[in-house]
C-alpha positions in Angstrom: 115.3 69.9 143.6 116.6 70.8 140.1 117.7 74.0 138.8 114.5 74.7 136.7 112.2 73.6 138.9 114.0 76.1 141.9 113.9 78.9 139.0 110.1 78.1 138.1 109.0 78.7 141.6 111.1 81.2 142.3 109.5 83.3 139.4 106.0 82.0 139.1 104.9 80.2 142.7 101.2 81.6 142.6 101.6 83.3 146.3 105.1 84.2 146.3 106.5 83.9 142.8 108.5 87.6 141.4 105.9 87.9 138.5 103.1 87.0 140.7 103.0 90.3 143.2 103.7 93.4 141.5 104.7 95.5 138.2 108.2 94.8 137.7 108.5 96.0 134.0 109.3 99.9 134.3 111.5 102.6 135.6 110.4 101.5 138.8 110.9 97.7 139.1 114.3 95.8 138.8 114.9 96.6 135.1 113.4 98.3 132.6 112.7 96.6 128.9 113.1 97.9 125.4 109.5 98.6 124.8 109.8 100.2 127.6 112.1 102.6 127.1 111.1 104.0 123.8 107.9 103.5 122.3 110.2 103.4 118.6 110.6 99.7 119.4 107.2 98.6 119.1 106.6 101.0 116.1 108.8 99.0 114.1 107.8 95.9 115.1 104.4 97.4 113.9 105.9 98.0 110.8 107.2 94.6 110.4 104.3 92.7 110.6 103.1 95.1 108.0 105.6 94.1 106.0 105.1 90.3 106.8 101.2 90.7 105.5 102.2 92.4 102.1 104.8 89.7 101.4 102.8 86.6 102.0 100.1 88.3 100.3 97.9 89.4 103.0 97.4 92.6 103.1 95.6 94.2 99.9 96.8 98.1 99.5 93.6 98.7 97.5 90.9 98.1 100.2 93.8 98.6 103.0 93.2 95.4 104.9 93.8 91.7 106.0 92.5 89.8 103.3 90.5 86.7 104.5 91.8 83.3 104.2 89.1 81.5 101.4 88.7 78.7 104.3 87.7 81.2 107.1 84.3 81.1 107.9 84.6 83.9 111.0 85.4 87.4 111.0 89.0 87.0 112.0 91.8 87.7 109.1 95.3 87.7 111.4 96.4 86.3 114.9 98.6 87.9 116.7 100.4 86.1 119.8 102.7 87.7 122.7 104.4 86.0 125.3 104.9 87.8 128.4 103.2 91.0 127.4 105.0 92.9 130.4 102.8 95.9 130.8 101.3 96.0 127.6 103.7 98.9 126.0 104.6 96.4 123.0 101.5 95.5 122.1 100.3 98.9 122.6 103.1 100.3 120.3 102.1 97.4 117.7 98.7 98.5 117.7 99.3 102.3 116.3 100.8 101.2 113.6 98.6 98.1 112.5 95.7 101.2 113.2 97.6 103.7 110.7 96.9 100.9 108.2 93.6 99.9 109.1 94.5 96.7 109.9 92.7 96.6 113.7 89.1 95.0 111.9 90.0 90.9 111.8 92.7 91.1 114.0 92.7 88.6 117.1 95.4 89.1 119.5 96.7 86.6 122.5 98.2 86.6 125.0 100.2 84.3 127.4 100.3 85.9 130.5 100.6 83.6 134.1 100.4 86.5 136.5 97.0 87.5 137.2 98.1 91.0 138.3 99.6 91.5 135.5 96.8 90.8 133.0 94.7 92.8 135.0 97.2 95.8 133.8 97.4 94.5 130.2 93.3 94.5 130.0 93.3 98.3 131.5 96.4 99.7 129.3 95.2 97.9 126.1 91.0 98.4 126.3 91.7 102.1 127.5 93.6 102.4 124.3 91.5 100.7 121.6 88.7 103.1 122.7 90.5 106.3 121.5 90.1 104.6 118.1 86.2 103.7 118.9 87.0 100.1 119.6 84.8 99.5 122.8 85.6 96.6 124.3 83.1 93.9 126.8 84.6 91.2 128.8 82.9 88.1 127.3 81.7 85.9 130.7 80.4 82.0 129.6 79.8 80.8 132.4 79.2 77.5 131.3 82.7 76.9 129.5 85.0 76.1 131.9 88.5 77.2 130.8 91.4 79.6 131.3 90.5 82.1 129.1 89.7 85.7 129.4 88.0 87.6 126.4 87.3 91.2 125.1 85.2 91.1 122.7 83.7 94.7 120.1 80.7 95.9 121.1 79.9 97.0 118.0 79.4 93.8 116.3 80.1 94.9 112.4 83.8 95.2 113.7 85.6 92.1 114.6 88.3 92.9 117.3 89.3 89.9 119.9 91.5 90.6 123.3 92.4 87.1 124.7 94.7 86.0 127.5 95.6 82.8 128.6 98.0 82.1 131.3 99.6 78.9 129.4 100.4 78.6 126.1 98.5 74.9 126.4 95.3 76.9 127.3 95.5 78.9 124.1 96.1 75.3 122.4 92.9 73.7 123.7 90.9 76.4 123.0 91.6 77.0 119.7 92.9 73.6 118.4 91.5 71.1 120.7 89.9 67.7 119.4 86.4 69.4 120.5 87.1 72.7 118.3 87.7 70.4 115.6 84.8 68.3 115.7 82.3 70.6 116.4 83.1 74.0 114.3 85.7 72.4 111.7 89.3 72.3 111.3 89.4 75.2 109.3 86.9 77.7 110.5 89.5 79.8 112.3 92.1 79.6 110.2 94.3 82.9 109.8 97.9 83.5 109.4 99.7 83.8 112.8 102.1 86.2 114.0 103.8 85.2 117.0 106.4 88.2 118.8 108.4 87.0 122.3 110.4 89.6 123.8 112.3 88.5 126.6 110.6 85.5 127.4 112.6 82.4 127.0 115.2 84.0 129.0 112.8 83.7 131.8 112.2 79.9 131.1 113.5 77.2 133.5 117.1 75.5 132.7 118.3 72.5 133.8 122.4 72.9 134.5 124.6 70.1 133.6 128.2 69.7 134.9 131.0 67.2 134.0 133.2 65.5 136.5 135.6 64.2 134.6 134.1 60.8 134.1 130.6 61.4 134.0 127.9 63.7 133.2 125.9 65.2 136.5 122.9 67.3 137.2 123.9 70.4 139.7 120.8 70.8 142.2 119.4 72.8 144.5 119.5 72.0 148.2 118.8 72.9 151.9 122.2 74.3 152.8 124.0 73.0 156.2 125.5 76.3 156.9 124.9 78.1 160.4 121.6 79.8 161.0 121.4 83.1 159.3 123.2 82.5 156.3 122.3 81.0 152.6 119.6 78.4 153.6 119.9 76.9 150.0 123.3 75.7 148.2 123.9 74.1 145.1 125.4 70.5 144.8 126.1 67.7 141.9 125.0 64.7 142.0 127.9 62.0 141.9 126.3 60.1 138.7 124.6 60.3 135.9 120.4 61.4 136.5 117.8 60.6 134.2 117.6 64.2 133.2 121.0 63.7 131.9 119.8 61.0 129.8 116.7 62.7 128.4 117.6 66.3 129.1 121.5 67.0 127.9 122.2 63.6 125.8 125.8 64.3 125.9 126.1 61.3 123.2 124.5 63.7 121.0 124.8 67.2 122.0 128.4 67.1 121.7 131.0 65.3 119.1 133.6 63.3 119.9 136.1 65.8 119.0 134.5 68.3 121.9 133.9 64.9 124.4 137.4 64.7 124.2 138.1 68.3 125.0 136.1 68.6 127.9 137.3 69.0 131.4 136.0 68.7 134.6 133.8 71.3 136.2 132.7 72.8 132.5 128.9 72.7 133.0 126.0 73.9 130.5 122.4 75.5 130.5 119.7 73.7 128.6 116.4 75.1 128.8 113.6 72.1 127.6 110.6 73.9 128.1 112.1 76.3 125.3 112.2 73.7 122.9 109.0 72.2 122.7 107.6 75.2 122.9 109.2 76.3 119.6 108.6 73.1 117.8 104.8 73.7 118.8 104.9 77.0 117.7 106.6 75.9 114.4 104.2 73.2 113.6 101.7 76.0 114.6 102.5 78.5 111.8 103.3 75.6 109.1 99.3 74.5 109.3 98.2 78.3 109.2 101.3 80.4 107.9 102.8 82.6 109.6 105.8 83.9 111.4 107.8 83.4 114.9 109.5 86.9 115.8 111.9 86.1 119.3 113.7 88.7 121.0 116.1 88.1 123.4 119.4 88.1 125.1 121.9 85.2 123.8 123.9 83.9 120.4 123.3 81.1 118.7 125.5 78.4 121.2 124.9 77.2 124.4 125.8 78.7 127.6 127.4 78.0 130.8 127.1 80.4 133.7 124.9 82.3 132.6 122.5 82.4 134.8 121.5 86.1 136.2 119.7 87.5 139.2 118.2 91.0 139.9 117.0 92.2 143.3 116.5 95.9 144.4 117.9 97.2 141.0 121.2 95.7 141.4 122.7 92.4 140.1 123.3 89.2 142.5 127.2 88.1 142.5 128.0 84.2 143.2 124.8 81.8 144.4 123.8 84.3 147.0 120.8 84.8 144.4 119.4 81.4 146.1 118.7 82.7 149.5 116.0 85.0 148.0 113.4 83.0 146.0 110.5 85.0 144.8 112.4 88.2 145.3 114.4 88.4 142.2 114.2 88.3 138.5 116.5 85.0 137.4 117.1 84.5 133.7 119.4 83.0 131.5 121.4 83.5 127.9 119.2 82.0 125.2 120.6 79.5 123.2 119.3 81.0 120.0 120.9 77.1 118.2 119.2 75.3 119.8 116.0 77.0 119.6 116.6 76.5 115.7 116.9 73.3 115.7 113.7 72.6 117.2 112.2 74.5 114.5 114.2 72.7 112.0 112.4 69.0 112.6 108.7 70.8 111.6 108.4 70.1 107.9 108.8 73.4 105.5 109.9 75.9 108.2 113.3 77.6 107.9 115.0 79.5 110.5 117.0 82.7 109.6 119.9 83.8 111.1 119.7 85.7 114.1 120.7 89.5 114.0 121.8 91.8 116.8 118.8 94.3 117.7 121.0 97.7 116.3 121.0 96.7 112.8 117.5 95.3 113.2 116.2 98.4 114.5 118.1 100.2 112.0 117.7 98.6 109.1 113.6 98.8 109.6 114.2 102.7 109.4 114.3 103.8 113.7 116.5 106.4 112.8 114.3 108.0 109.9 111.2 107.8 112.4 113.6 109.5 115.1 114.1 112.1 113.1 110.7 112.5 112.6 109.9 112.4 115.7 112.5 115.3 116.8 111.2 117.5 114.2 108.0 118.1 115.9 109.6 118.9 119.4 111.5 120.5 121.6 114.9 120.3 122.6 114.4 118.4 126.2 112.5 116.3 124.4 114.7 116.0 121.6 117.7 114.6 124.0 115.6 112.2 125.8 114.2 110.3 122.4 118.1 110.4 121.2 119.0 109.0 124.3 116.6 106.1 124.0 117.9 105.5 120.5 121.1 104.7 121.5 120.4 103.0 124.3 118.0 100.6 122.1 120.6 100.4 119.0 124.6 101.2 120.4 126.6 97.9 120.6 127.8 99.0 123.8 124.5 99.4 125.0 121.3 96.7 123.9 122.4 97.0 120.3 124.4 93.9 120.1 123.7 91.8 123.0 120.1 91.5 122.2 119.1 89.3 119.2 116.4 89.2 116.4 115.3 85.8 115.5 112.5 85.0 112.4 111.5 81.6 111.8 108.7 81.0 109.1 107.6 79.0 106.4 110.4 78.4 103.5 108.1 79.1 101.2 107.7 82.8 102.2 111.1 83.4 101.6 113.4 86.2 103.2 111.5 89.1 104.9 113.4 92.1 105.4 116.2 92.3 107.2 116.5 88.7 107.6 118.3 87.4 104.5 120.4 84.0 104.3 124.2 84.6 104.5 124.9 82.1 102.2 122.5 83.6 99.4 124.6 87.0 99.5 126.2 88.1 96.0 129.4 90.4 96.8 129.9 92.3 94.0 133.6 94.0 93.3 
């Protein structure tokens, strides 16, 4: 089998995949993410979107709220979407803010979630939290609409507040953009700007690996191994020619010049990831019919990888292929190819990706330091070392400050939204 589809199962096989069984996302699992370790992180993603709404005009200071889109003919005003909403933490984080500026009434949030256990946790962390604010949600059961969908609605129906998880991003399509939606309520009934945030998601989406043999371009596989009973019952192997995913996958007549062709030598391979891809050109074309903005974060630069691939099992890191003799029992992921992922934003019409920017100076330019400061002044001293702790952790180079990345892509028309700026707009002054 190929690589992606060996990682795919591996990850998300309904009975045995590593998502699928258990709550991997905290101190407890196999690692531990950024909104995880700080609840700072989310904040100023909070803060961001804020931001976001003011600049494309959406959020009006006087009333302090979403304004509503002249074409909407529903109570919703903004759409938020997560991918792989972990535990909930981010979201959660997001929320205090967007609630500091009363932005909760019209607000619609996603999310794509394939592991049932897991959106069980999201729905308990996130409804037990809206009701400190007097948001009470319902689960909203139709049981004549067959679809995916799973929805928490506001009792209290002068408030509109929608909690909706999906466990594809296609399910969230069809429900909302489907030919039937369009015929029957109007194209433009729901339309609202969208705010889309992935935080280590497409490091957890399928590649296909690609290695060259000198003459040829290969796919490197998965396999039953032929070893003696009791050791790695899978091994990789290349295929001796050229596979069709090499043709429609890689296109090594256009992925690489003639100058690199030349260069390359035999056993160099490379990670391409094509669910990524059309998932961010949908996403693009997405925000360019309803503005909006695509927030990724991530581990990666903006080239393609080789060897990148990554296993975690039991809190410790996999060397070599042994990772392959325990499917379903460890995380797998791979550097994002933060390029690429541009690109396929690029062929959408009036979108413009910026450039990507490590995490520290993200976090830092948004202000974490001024809110850890404030949040050390009203606390004590054990407390105090722990929050500085997660700072650097979530900012230091040598910790997530530079290997994780920052990437906004939105409309062109929008313009720069803080910190993002284009390099090649910078005046230096002497």
């Amino acid at each position: 089998m190929t690589f992606s589809s060996y990682m795919e199962k591996s990850l998300l096989h309904e009975e045995h995949g590593y998502y699928m069984k258990k709550d991997v996302f905290n101190a407890k699992g196999d690692f531990i993410t950024s909104p995880e370790i700080s609840q700072m992180f989310g904040e100023i993603l909070g803060v961001w979107i804020v931001m976001f709404l003011e600049k494309i005009g959406m959020y009006d200071e006087k009333t302090r709220s979403i304004r509503k889109h002249e074409q909407s003919t529903t109570g919703k005003r903004l759409s938020l979407i997560e991918f792989g909403p972990g535990r909930g933490t981010l979201m959660s984080d997001v929320l205090r803010v967007l609630q500091q500026f009363n932005l909760l009434n019209g607000l619609e949030i996603n999310f794509i979630e394939f592991s049932p256990f897991m959106r069980k946790l999201q729905q308990d962390n996130l409804t037990k939290l809206l009701r400190k604010w007097d948001y009470w949600m319902k689960f909203e059961h139709n049981p004549t609409k067959k679809n995916k969908m799973e929805k928490f609605t506001c009792e209290d129906e002068s408030k509109f507040l929608s909690l909706r998880w999906f466990p594809m991003y296609e399910h969230f399509l069809h429900e909302d953009f489907g030919e039937f939606v369009k015929t029957q309520l109007g194209a433009d009934q729901n339309k609202a700007p969208i705010i889309v945030i992935a935080h280590e998601f497409f490091d957890a989406l399928p590649v296909n690996i690609f290695e060259y043999n000198g003459v040829n371009w290969c796919e490197k596989l998965v396999n039953i191994s032929h070893k003696p009973l009791g050791q790695n019952p899978f091994e990789f192997f290349v295929t001796q020619t050229e596979t069709e995913n090499v043709r429609k996958i890689l296109k090594p007549e256009e992925t690489f010049s003639s100058e690199v062709r030349k260069s390359l030598k035999p056993g160099f391979n490379i990670e391409i990831s094509p669910k990524s891809l059309v998932l961010v050109n949908s996403l693009s074309e997405l925000i360019a019919k309803n503005d909006g903005a695509l927030l990724f974060i991530d581990y990666g630069e903006a080239h393609g990888f080789s060897n990148s691939v990554r296993a975690i099992r039991n809190h410790k890191f996999i060397e070599g292929d042994t990772y392959l003799a325990f499917p379903g029992e460890c995380d797998l992921s791979a550097y994002v190819n933060f390029a690429a992922l541009e690109a396929a934003a690029r062929k959408v019409p009036g979108i413009k990706p910026w450039p990507i920017i490590p995490q520290g100076l993200f976090l830092e330019s948004m202000g974490m330091n001024t809110r850890l400061e404030y949040l050390i002044s009203r606390t004590d001293s054990a407390t105090t070392k722990r929050l500085e702790s997660e700072y650097l952790r979530l900012v230091s180079p040598d910790e997530m400050g530079q290997i994780y990345k920052f990437q906004y892509i939105g409309l062109e028309k929008n313009g720069e939204i803080f910190p993002f700026i284009d390099e090649s707009a910078q005046t230096i002054h002497y």
